[in-house]
Structures are given as structure tokens and as C-alpha cells.
N, C-alpha and C positions, 0 to 999 in steps of 0.2 A: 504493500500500500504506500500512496506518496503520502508525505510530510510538507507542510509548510509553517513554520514556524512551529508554535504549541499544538499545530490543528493535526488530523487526521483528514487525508481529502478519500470521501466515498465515493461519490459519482460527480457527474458535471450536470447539472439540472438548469442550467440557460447560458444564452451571449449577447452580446450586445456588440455594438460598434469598435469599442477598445478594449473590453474583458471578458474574460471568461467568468461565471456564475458555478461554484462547487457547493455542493453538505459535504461537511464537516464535521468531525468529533474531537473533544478534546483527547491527546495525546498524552495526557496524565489524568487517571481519577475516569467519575465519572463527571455527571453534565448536558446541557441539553446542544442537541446539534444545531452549526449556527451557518449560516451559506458566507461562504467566501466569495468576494468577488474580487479576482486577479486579473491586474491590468495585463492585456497582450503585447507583445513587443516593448517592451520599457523602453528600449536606449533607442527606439526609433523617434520618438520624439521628447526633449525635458518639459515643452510647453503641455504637450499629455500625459506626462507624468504631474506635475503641478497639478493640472485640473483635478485627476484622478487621485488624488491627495487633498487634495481643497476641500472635494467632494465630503470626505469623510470626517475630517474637522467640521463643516456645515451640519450635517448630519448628527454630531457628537453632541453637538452642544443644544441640538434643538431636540423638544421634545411635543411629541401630538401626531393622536391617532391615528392621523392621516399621510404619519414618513414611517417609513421601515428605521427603526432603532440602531444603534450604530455601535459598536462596542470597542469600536478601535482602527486607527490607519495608522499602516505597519507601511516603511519604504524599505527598500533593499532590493539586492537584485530581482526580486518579485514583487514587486509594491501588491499588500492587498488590505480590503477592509474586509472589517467581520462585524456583517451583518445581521439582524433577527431572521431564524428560516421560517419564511412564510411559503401557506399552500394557498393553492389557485390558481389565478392565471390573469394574463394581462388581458385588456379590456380590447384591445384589435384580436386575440386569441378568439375571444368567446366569440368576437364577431363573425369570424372567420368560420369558426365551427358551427357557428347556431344563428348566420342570419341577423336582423336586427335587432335591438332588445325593448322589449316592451315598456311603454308609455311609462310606465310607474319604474319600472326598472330605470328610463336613463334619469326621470327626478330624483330618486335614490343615489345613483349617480353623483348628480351636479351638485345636489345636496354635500355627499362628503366632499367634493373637489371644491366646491367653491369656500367651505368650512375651513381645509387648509391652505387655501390661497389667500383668504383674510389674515389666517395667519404668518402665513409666507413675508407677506405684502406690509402687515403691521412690524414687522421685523426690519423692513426695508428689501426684501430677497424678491425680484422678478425670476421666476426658473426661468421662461427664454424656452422651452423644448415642452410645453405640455401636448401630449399625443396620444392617442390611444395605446399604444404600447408603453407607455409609460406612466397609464393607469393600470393599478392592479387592485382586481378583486376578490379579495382576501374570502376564505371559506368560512372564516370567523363573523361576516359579514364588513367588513373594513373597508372601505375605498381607499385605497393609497397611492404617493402620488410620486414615482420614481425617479429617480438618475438628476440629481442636480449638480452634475458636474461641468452645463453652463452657464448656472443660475449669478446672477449678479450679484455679490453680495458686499457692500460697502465697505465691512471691517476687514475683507480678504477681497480686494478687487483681482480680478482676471487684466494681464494685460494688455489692452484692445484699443482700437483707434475708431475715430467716428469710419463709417464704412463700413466696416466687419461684419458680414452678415452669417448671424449666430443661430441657428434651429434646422428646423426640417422644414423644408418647402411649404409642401403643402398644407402643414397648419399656421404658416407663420402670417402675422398681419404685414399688410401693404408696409407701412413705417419700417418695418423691419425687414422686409427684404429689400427696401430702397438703400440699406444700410445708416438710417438716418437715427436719431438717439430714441431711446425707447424707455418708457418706463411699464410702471404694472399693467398697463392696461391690454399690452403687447399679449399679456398672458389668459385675459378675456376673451380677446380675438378667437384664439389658441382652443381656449374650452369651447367656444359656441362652436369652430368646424369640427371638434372630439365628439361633441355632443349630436350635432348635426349625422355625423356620420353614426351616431350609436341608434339615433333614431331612422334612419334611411337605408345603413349598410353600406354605404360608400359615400364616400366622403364628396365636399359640395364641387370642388375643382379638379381636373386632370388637367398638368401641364406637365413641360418638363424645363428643370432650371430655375433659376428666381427671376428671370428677366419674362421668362412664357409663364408663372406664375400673376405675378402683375399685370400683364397682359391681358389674360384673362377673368383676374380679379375685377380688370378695369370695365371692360367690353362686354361681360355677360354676367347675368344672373343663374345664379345654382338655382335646378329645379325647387319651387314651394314646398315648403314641408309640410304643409294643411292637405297638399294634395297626394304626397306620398304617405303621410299619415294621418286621416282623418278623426280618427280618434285619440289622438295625444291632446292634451288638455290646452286653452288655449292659452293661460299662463305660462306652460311650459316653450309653446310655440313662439309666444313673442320673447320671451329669455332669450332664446338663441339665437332670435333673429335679432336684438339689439347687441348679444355681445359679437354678432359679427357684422355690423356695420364698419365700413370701409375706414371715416373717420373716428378716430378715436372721440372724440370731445360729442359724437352722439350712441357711444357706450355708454352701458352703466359707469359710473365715476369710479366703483369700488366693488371687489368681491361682496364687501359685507351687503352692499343698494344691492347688486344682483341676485344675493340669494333672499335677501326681501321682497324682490320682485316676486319671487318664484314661491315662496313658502307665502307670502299673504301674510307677515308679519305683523300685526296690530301695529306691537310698538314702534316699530322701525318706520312709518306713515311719514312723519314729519321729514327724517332725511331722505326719502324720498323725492321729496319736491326738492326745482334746482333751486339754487339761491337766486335774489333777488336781481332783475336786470339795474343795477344803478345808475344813472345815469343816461338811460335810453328811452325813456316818456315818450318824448318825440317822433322817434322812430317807431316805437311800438304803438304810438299813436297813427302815425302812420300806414301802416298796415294793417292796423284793424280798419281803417275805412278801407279800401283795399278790396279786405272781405265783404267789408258791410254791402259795398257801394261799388265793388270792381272797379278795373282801372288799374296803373301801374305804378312801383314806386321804387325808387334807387337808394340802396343805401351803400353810402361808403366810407372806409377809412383806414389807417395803415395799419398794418399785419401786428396783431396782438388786439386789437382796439374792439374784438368782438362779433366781426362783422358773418365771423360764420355760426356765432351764438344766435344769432340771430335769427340765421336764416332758420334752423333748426328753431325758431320759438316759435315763426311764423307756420314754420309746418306742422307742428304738433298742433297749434292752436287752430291750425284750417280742420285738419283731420279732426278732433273732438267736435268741431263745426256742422261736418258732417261734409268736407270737400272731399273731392279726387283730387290728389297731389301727385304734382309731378317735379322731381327734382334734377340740376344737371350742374355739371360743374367743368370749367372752362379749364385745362393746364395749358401750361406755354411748351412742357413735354408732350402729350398726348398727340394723335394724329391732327389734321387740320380740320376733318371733319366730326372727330369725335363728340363734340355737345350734338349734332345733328344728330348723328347714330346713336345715342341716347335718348333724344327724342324718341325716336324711332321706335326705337324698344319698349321705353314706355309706356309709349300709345298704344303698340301690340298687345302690351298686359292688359290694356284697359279696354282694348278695343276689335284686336285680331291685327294680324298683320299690315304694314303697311311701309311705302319706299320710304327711304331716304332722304327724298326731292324733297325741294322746301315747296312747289305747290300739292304734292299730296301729304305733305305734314301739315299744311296749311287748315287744306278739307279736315285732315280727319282732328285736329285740335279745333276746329269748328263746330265740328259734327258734337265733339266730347263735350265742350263748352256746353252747346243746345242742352244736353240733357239732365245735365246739373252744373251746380256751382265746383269751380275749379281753381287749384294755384300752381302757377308755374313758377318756381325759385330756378335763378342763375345765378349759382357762384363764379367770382371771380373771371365777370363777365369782360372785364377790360384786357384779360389775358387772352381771349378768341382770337384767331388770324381774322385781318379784315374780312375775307371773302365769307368767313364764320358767320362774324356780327354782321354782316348785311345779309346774310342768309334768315337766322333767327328773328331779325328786326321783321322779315318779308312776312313770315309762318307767324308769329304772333299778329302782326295787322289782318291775319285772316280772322282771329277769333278775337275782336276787338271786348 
């Protein structure tokens, strides 16, 4: 039998991307068996050595339900940590074998993930890599929330520069594979496509790369979840569709607002509601005649000053109204036509298919118009290529 340290190694019971996963017994006495996880190749890299040590000093120190317990990181020619051995399986596992998991099953779920990411998050710790595989569903009933070995953690930083793009693709938010700086909310993103996928069985986007990840984040909507699930509850439904909005700043603010969302928490009511708009009477005056009275109205000012809180008050507030909202947002990145092709799309959710062109965008936002009241918000409409903005100016004078 092999040796590692004090351990006895019995079998190998998982891998991951930089280690291997053993049970273990101690090599003196008795004791309960504990999984070792041995980094593979050490001296192929010291920056994945570091991690893969960090890891387990993070781990050491912190304690809740929802992390595998940590009893020690041991460096040496084998660098390994000696972990609690837990039985189960990771939450891509179950998927894989059994389909997708029922309505109450992913609340359960979010429930314990969101419980240790408040905690995570109150500590200051973004993990940076939440995924199905790195949910584990412990037989004890436990959701646990694995591998933080690219988790941010302020009193042990990782060495990295702005750029660095840190996770797996295809859960990782927009901010983040842009390589741009990120904080907790990166890891909202993260749960809503975990959770998307536990409810649907495949996850919301197929790309490949981070470049065809954004790509397609930008240009298309994952199929509805009401329609792949129609009986998932409809709290659970809008949870996941808020913590995967594109923007961050129309996420939940916090694990803890999310899982208030989601459980119907009495007390948690008041943080709920966002904080006060100060200083914006004006403009929110503005916009409510808008609704009242239709008609159009511009609001602007420079980058911090709120301009996209905004628009996000005006939507929510059309939508409780009882409008059809349509939202688009102009990049200086993005293709030339892309606010157009968002159009596009959106009028197709609202309405069935329909070109591009700005005169049949024109019709069918006329058409939509007629049959109830409507709001179209433009972000960062001064960023359109000209041929853009005289495009949308043409399509909006059709449904005055």
C-alpha cells in the first residue's frame, strides 16, 4: 500500500484539473478515513503549487456547513490537503446520470449554495469557479460548495493583473471573461447558469472560448425556463433569471437579497427594496410622465452618475405598470448593427419573428405599440455608429 505522509492511501475516488482525490487511513492507530487531495505534477508549475496550498489554508480557517472541513496542507515533494471524506457526488454527476433535478430539489439546492456564499462573500472570499461540478451533494443531505483554489481572498491574494481571466467559461459572467475586475456578484452570475442548468439539464450557452462565450452571451437569449419547466415555482424562476442578468448592478446586490428573494423571507422585506434614488426627482419625474402620457425622454451623464440605475428603475417600474418592455444597449465594441439585432429579437419574443430592416422593425414596434402600452430603454445610446442612430431614430418614429 502507498504512504503519504501519516496517511495510508486506499483507493483514488476522484480528479480534478490539478489533483488527484484519495481515502485515506491513518498510518498509526486507529481513526476515521479522511480523502486526500494530491496536487498532480508539482514542479510543473510554483504558481499551482501556491494556489493549491492557499486553497487549504482558506479552507483551515473557515468553518460552515456548506465547505468540506480541512485538517491540514502539507507541501513537499507531494503537496497534499487532508480533507473531510465525504459520500455523494457532484451536482453535474447527478445531472449527468439522472436528467434534471426537480423543482424543489434545485430550491434545496440554491438554498444551501446561496447560505455559503453569504458566507463566503461576508468574509470578503469571491470563489471565481462556482459550477456544477463543484457543487457537491453530500448523502448527509449537505450542499457543499468545492475547490477554492481561485477564490479571491484579500488576506492571501493570488497574484493576478487586471485581465486575467479566472473560471470556466461557460458559467463565468460577461465582467469576467472580459477580464475586467470582479467582485461577489461574479459568483451570482455563476449560480443562476449552475442552477439554470440543474433545472433544464444543460446549461443556458454552448460556445467555445471566452471570446464565443460573450459572443453569444451578447447576441442570444438561452431558451425560457417557464417553458422548459413549467412547473418550477415562479419565485424560483425569477431567482435565476435575475442572478443571470448580463449586468451586474441588475443582480441581486447580495447572496443574502437572493436567497430572500427565493425563500419569501418576512424579515428580510425591507432590504429588499433598493435604496433611495437621491438626487434624481427630476428624472424620475420625468419618466413617469413618459408612462403616464408616452412620449420620449433622454437622460444623461458621466459614467458613475447612475445613468444605468436608472434605466433599470424605469423598467421595473413600466413592468409593475403593467408594460411590455423592451431593453437595448448600444457598445462602441459590439457589431455596428447590434442594438438593431436586439430589436429584432425582442420583438420576436413579443411578437414572432421579424427582419432586421428598420422598416419592418418599424411595422412590427407599431403593431406592439397598438396593442398595449410599451417602453423602449437605450443604453448608452450616444455610443451607436451613426448609420445605428439614424437607423433606431427611423423604427421609433414609426410607433410614435
Amino acid at each position: 500500500m502507498d504512504r503519504l505522509g501519516d496517511w495510508i492511501i486506499e483507493e483514488r475516488i476522484g480528479a480534478g484539473g490539478l489533483a488527484d482525490v484519495f481515502r485515506a487511513r491513518p498510518a498509526a492507530g486507529s481513526g476515521r478515513p479522511v480523502a486526500l487531495k494530491v496536487l498532480r505534477e508539482p514542479e510543473r508549475s510554483m504558481a499551482h503549487r501556491k494556489r493549491f496550498l492557499r486553497e487549504g489554508r482558506l479552507l483551515a480557517r473557515m468553518s460552515h456547513p456548506g465547505l468540506p472541513r480541512c485538517m491540514g496542507a502539507v507541501d513537499g515533494d507531494a503537496p497534499f490537503l487532508v480533507l473531510e471524506l465525504l459520500k455523494g457526488r457532484t451536482l453535474s454527476e447527478r445531472i449527468k446520470a439522472g436528467g434534471p433535478l426537480e423543482p424543489q430539489q434545485v430550491s434545496f439546492v440554491a438554498i444551501g449554495l446561496l447560505r455559503v456564499l453569504t458566507f463566503l462573500h461576508d468574509n470578503g472570499i469571491v470563489h471565481r469557479d462556482v459550477k456544477s461540478s463543484n457543487v457537491y451533494l453530500a448523502d448527509d443531505r449537505r450542499v457543499l460548495l468545492l475547490d477554492l483554489g481561485l477564490a479571491a481572498d484579500p488576506s492571501d491574494p493570488l497574484t493576478t493583473t487586471l485581465g486575467d481571466v479566472m473560471g470556466t467559461y461557460a458559467y463565468m459572467a460577461p465582467e469576467q471573461l472580459s477580464g475586467a475586475e470582479v467582485d461577489h456578484r461574479c459568483d451570482l452570475y455563476s449560480l443562476g447558469v449552475t442552477l439554470y442548468e440543474a433545472l433544464a439539464g444543460v446549461r443556458p450557452y454552448q460556445a467555445r472560448g471566452a471570446a464565443g462565450y460573450l459572443q453569444v452571451g451578447r447576441e442570444t437569449e438561452p431558451p425560457v425556463l417557464v417553458d422548459l419547466c413549467p412547473d418550477a415555482p415562479a419565485r424560483l424562476l425569477d431567482t435565476v433569471s435575475r442572478l443571470m442578468a448580463r449586468d451586474p448592478t441588475a443582480r441581486p446586490s447580495s447572496a443574502g437579497i437572493a436567497l430572500a428573494m427565493l425563500t419569501g423571507t418576512g424579515d428580510m422585506k425591507r432590504s429588499l427594496e433598493p435604496p433611495p434614488m437621491v438626487g434624481r426627482a427630476a428624472s424620475m419625474g420625468a419618466v413617469q410622465a413618459v408612462l403616464d402620457v408616452g412620449g420620449k425622454v433622454t437622460i444623461t451623464g458621466e459614467i458613475g452618475s447612475g445613468a444605468s440605475r436608472m434605466a433599470n428603475w424605469a423598467l421595473t417600474t413600466a413592468r409593475k405598470e403593467g408594460f411590455e418592455t423592451i431593453a437595448l444597449r448600444c457598445t462602441e465594441r459590439g457589431p455596428p448593427h447590434d442594438a438593431l439585432d436586439q430589436l429584432a429579437r425582442d420583438l420576436g419574443r413579443l411578437a414572432g419573428p421579424v427582419s432586421a430592416e428598420p422598416v419592418a422593425l418599424g411595422r412590427a414596434l407599431a403593431a406592439q405599440a397598438a396593442e398595449g402600452p410599451l417602453l423602449v430603454v437605450i443604453e448608452g445610446a450616444e455610443q451607436c455608429a451613426p448609420e445605428t442612430g439614424a437607423a433606431l431614430a427611423q423604427v421609433l418614429r414609426a410607433a410614435p
